[in-house]
BAFI-3210 file (N, C-alpha, C; in Angstrom, 3 decimals, decimal comma, padded with zeros to 6 digits):
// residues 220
n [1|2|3|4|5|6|7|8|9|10|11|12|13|14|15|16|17|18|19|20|21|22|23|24|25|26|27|28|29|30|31|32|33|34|35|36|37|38|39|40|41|42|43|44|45|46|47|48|49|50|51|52|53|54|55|56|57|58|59|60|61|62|63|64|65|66|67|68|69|70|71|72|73|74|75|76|77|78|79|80|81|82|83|84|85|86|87|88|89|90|91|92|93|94|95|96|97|98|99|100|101|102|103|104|105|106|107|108|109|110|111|112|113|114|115|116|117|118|119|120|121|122|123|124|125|126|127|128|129|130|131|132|133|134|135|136|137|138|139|140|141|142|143|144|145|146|147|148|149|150|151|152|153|154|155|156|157|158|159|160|161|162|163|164|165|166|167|168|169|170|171|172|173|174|175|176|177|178|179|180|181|182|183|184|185|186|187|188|189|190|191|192|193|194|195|196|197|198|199|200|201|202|203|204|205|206|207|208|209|210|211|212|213|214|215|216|217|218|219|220]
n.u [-012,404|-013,542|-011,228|-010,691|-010,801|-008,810|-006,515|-006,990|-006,495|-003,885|-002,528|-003,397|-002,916|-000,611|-000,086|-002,467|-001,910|000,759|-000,345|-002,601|-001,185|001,362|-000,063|-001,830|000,484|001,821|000,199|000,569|003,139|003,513|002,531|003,475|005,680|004,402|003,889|002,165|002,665|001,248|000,454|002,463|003,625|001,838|002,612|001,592|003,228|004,119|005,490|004,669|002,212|-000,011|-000,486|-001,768|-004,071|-007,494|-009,838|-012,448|-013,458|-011,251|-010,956|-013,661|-015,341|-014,429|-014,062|-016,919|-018,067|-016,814|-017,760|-020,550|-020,775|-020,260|-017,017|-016,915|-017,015|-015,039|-014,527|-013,098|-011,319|-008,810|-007,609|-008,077|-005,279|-004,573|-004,602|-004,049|-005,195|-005,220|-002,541|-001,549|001,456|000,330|-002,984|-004,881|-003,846|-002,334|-003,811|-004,556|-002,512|-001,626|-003,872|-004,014|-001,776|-002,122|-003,694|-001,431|000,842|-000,372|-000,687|002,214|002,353|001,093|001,996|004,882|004,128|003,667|006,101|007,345|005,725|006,683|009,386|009,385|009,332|010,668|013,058|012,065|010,501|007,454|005,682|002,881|001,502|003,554|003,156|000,198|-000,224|001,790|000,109|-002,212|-001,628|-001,005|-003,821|-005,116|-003,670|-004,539|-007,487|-008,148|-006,249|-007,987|-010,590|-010,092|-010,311|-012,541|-015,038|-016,020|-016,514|-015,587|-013,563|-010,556|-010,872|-013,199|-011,540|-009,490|-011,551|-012,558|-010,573|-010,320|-012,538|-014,311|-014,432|-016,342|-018,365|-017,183|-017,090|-019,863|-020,081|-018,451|-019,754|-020,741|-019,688|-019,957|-021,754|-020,556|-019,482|-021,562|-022,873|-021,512|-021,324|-023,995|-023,575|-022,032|-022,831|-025,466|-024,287|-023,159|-021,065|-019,283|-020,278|-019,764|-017,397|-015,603|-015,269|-014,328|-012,474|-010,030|-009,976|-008,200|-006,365|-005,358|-004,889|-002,483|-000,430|000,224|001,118|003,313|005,116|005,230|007,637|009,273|009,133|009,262|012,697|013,495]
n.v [001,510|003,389|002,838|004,062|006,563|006,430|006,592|009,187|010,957|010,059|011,173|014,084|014,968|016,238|017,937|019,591|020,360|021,930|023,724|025,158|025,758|027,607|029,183|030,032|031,070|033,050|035,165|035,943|036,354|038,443|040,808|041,056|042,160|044,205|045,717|044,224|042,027|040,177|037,451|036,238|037,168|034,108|032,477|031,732|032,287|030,042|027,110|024,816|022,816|021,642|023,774|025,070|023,688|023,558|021,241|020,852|022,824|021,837|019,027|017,678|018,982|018,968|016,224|015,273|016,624|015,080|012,336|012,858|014,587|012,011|012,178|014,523|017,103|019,238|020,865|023,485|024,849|026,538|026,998|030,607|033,350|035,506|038,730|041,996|044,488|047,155|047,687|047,636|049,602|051,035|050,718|050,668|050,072|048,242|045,988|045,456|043,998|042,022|040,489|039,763|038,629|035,492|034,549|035,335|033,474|031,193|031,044|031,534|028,620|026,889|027,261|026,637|023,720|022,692|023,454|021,852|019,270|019,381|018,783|016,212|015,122|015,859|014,402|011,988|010,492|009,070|007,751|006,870|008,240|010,765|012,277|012,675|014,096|016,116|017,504|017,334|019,294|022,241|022,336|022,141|024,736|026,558|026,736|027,350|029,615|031,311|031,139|032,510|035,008|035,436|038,186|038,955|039,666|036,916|036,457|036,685|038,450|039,737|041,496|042,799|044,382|045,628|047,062|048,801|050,673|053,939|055,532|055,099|053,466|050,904|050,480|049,750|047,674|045,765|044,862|042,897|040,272|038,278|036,889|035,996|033,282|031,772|032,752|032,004|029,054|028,680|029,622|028,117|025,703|025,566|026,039|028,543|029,389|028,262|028,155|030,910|031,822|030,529|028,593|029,775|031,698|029,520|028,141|030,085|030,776|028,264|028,524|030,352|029,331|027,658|028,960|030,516|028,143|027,165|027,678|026,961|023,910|024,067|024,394|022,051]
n.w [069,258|066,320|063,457|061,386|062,656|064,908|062,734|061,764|063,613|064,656|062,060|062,056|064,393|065,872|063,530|064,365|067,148|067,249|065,061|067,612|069,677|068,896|067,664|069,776|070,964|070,031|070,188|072,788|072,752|070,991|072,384|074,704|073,235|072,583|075,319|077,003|080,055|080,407|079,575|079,612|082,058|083,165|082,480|080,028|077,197|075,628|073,991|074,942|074,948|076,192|078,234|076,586|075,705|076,124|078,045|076,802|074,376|072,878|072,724|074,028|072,300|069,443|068,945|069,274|067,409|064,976|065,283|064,807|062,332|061,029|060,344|058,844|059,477|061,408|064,634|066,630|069,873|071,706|074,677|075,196|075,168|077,805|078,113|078,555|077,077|077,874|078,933|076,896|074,899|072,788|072,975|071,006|068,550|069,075|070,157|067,763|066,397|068,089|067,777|065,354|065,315|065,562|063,602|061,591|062,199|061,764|059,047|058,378|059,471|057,214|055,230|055,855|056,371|053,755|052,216|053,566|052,970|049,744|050,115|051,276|048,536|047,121|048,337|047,384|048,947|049,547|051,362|052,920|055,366|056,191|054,061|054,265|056,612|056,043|054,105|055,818|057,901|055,933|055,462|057,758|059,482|057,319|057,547|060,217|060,423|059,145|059,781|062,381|061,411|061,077|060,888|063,960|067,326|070,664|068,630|066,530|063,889|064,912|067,090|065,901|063,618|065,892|066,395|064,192|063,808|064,278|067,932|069,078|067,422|067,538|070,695|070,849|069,083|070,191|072,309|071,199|072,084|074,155|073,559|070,755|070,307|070,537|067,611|066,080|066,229|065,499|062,963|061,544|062,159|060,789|057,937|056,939|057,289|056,343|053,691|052,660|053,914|054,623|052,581|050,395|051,583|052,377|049,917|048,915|049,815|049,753|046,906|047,042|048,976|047,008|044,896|045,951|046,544|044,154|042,248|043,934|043,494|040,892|040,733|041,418]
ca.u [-012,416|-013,175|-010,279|-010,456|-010,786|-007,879|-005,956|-007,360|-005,989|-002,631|-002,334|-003,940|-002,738|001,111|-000,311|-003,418|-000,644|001,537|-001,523|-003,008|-000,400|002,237|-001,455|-001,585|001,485|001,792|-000,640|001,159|004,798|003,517|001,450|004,477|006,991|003,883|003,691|001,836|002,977|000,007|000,563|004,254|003,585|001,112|003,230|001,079|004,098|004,647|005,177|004,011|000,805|-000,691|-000,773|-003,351|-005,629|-009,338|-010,648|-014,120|-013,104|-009,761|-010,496|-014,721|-016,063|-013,808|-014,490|-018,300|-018,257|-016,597|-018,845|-022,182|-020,933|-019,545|-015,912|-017,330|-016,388|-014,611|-014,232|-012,536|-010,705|-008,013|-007,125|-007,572|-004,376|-005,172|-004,061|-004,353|-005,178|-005,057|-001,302|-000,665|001,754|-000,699|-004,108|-006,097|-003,421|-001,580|-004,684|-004,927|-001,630|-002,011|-005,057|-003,550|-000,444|-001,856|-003,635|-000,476|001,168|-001,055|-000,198|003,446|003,064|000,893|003,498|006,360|003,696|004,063|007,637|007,659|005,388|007,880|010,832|009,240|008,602|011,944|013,601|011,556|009,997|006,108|005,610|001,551|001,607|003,787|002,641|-001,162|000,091|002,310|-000,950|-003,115|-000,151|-001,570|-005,271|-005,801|-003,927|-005,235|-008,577|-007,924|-006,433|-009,157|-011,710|-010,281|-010,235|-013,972|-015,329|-017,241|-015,858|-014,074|-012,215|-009,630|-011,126|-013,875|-010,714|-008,992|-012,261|-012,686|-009,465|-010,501|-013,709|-014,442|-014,009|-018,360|-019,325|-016,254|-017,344|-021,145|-019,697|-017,100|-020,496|-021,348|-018,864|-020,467|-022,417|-020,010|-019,666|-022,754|-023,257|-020,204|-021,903|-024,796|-023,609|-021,230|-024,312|-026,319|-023,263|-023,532|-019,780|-018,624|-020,032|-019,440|-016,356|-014,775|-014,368|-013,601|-011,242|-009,283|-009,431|-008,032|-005,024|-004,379|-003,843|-001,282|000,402|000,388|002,107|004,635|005,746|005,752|008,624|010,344|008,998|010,089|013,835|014,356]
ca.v [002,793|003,142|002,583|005,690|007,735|006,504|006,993|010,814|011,451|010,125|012,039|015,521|015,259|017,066|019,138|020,671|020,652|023,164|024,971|025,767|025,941|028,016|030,690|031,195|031,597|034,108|036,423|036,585|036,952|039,615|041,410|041,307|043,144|045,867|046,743|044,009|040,768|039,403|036,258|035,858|036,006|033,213|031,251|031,226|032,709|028,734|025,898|023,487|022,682|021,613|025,397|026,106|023,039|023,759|020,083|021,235|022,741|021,408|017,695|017,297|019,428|018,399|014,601|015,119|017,127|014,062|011,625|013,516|014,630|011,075|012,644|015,864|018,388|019,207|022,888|023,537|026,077|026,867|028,211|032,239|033,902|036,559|039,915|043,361|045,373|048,939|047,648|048,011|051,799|051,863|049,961|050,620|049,946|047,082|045,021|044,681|043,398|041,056|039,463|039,445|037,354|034,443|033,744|035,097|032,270|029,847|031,123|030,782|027,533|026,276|027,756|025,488|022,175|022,633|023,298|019,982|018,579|019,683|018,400|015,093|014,427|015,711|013,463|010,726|009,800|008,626|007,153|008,150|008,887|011,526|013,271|012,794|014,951|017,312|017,856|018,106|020,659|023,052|022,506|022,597|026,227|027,750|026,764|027,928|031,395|032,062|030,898|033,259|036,155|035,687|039,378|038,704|039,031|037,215|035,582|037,186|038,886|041,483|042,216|044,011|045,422|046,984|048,815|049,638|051,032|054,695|054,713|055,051|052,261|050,336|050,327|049,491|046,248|044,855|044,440|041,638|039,016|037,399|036,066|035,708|031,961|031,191|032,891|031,457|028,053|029,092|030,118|026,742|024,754|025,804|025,866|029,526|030,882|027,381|028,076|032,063|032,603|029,259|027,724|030,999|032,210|028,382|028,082|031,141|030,561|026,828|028,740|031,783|028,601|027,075|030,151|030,673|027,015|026,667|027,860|025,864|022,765|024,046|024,172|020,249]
ca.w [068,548|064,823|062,588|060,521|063,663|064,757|061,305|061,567|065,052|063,848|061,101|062,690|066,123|065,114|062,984|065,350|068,259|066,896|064,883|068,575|070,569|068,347|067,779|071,561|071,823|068,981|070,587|074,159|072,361|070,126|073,363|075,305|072,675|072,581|075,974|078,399|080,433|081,347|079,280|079,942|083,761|083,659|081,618|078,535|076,039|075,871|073,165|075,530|074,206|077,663|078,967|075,862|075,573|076,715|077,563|076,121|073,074|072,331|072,823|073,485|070,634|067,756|068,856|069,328|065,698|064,374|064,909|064,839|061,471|060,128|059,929|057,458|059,800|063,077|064,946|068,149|070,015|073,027|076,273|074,850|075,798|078,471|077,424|078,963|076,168|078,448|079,418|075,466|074,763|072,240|072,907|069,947|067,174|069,694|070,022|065,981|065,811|068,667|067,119|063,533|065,110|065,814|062,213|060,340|062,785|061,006|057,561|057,949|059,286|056,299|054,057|055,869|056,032|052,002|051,969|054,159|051,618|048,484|050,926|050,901|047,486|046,202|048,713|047,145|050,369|049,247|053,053|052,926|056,495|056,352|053,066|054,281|057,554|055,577|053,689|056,932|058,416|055,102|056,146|059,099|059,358|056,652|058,159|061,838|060,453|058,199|060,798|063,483|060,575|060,817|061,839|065,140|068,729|070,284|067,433|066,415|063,122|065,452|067,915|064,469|063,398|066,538|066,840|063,105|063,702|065,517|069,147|069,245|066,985|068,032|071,405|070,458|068,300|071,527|073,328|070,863|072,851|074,824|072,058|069,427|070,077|070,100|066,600|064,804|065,611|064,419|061,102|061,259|061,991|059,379|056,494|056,320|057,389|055,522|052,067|052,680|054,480|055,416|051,313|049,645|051,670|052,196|048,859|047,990|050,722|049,091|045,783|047,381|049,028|045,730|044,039|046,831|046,425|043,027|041,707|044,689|043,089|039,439|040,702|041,297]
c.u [-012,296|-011,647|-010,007|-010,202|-009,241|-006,576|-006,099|-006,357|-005,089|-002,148|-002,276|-003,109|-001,330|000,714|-001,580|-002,196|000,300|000,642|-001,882|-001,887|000,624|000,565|-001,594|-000,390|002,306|001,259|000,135|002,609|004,001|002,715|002,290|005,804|005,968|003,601|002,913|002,470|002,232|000,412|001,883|003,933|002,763|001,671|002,342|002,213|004,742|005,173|005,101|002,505|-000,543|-001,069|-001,578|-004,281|-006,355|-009,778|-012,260|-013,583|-011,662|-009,927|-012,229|-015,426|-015,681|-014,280|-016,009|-019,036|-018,198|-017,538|-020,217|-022,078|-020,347|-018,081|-015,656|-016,572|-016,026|-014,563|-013,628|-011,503|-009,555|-008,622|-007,405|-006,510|-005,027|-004,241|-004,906|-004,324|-004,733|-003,491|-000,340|000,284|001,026|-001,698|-004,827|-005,274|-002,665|-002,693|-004,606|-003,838|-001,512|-002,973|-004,563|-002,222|-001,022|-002,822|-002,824|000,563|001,017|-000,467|000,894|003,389|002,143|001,739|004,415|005,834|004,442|005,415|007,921|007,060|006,252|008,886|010,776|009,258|009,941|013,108|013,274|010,838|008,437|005,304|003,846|001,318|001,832|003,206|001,022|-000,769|000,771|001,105|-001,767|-002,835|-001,243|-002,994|-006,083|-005,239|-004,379|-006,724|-008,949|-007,591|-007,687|-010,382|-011,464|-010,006|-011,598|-014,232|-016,029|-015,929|-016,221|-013,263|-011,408|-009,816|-012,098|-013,020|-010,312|-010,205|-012,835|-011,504|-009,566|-011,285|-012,965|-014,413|-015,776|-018,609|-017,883|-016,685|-018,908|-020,807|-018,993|-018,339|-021,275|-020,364|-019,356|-021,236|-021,912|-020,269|-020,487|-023,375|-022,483|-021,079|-023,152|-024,875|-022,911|-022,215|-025,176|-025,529|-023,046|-021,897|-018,868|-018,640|-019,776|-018,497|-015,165|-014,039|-013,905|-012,435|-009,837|-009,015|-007,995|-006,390|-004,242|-003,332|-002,986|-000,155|000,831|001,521|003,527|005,711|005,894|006,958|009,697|010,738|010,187|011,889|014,428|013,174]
c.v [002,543|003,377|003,642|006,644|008,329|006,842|008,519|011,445|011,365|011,150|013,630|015,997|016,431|018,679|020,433|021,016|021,881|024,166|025,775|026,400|027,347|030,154|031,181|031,616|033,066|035,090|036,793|036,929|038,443|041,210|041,989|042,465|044,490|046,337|045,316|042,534|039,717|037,946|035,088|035,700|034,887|031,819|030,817|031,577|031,209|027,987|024,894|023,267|022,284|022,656|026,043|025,522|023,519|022,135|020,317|021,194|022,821|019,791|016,717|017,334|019,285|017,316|014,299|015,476|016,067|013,025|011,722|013,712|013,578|011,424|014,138|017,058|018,341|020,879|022,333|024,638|025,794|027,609|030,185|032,730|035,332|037,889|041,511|044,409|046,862|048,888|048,233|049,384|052,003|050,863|049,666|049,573|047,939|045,850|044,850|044,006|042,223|040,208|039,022|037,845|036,019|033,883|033,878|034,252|030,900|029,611|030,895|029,594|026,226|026,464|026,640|024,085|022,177|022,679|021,752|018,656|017,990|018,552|016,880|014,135|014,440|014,634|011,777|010,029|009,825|008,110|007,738|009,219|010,800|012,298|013,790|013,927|016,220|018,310|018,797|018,955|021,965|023,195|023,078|024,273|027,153|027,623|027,287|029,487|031,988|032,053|031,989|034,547|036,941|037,545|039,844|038,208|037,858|036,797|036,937|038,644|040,298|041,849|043,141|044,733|046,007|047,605|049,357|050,715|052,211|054,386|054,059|053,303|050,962|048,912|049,307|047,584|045,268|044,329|043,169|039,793|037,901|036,070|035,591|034,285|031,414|031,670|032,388|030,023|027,958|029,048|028,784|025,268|024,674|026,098|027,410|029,809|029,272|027,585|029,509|032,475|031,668|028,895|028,473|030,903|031,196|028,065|029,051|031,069|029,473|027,880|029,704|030,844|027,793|027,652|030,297|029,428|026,387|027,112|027,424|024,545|023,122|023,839|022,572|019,436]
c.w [067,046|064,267|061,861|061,351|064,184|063,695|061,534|062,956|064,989|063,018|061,512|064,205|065,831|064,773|064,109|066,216|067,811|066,001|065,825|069,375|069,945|068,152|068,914|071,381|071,043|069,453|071,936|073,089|072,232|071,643|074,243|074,784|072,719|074,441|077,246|078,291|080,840|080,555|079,453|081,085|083,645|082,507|080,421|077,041|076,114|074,718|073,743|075,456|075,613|078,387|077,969|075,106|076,380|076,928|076,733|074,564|072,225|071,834|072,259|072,703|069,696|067,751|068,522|067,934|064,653|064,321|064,274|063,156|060,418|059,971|058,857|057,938|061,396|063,048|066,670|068,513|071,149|073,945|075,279|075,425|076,600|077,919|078,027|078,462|076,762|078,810|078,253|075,626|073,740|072,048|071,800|068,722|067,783|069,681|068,962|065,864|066,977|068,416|066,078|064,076|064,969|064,091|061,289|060,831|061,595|059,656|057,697|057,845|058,002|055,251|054,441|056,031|054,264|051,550|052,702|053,279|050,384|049,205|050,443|049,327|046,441|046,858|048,083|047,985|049,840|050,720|053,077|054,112|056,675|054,785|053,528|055,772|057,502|054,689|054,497|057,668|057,353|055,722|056,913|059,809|058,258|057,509|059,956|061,580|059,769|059,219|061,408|062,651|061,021|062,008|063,016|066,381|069,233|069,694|066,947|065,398|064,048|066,254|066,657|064,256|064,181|066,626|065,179|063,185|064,767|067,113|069,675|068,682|067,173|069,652|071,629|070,114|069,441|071,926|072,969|072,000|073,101|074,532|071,057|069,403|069,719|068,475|065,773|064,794|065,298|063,044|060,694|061,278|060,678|057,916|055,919|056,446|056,440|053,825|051,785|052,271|054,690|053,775|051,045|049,658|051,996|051,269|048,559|049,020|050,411|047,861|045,958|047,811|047,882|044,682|044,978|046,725|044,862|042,204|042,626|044,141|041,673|039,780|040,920|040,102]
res [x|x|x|x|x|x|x|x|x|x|x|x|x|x|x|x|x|x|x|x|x|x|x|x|x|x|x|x|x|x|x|x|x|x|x|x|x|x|x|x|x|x|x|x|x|x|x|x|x|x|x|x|x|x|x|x|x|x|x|x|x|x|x|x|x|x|x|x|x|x|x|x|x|x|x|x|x|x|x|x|x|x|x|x|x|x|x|x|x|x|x|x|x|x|x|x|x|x|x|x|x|x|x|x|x|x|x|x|x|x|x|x|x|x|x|x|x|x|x|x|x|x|x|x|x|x|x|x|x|x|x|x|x|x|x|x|x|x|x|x|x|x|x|x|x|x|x|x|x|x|x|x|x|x|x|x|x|x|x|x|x|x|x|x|x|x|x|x|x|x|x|x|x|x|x|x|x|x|x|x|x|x|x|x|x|x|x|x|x|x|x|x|x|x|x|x|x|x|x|x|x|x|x|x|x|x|x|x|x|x|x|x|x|x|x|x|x|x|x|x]
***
């Protein structure tokens, strides 16, 4: 096995692991305080990371991305948490905040990679390892919440803009599903939701984590 690969998988493995795992499990908590159990009985309200890998796209499509694209780019997904939207006490408004949890999940925990970052640096600890992982901690969730922002069922982003939307054109938009996947890599294929939707809005989440943590830094 290449040498860098390994190095990457090191580094990433931690950080994806509690990115995925901590996002499922964000959507059953939050699903459960509104009203259904469906994810709690089946034991998905977990942090055992084994109850919300996908072998496909948890393990084969990030790896197969990796090579194909030299190391440029990876994508990959989970287990979806099951969820019985009609169980919600209020369906329309309960689904948006069940979708929202699991990328403002992400955002906290790129917020506390960077505070783990800071941690390191005021401790004096240089170790690359861990800085290059407290790094890839930031990364890789801003890039997973922003991804599942994207507005196209079923990522996370067209569940919110259907309980935004009328109940008519609402309804009309849900029926894209089936398809979504296949259009996200589409647009991820061809660089379109990367130079769009993907840099923008990662950028624009480094520099909010940037601001939130800088006046942490300024105190030591």
């Amino acid at each position: 096995m290449d040498s860098s690969l390994i190095q990457a998988i090191t580094v990433y493995a931690l950080p994806v692991i509690f990115a995925i795992t901590l996002h499922e499990a964000a959507h059953g908590y939050v699903a459960r305080m509104l009203g259904d159990n469906t994810a709690y009985v089946l034991g998905r309200v977990s942090l055992n990371p084994m109850r919300h890998i996908d072998p496909l796209g948890t393990i084969a499509i990030p790896l197969l991305l990796y090579f194909a694209t030299s190391g440029a780019f990876m994508f990959g997904y989970a287990k979806p948490v099951p969820v019985a939207f009609g169980n919600l006490r209020n369906p329309r408004w309960g689904s948006l905040w069940v979708a929202l949890a699991g990328p403002l999940c992400n955002f906290v925990q790129a917020l506390l990679w960077g505070v783990g970052g800071v941690a390191l640096a005021v401790a004096g600890v240089s170790e690359p390892f861990l800085t290059r992982m407290a790094a890839a901690g930031v990364g890789v969730n801003l890039v997973l919440g922003v991804l599942n922002l994207f507005p196209l069922p079923p990522l996370d982003g067209g569940r919110v803009l259907v309980a935004l939307l009328p109940p008519g054109p609402a309804f009309k938009f849900s029926r894209i599903e089936p398809y979504g996947f296949f259009i996200v890599m589409a647009l991820v294929l061809t660089g379109l939701l990367t130079t769009y939707w993907l840099s923008p809005l990662v950028n624009l989440g480094y520099a909010a984590v940037s601001a939130v943590l800088t006046p942490l830094v300024s105190l030591f």
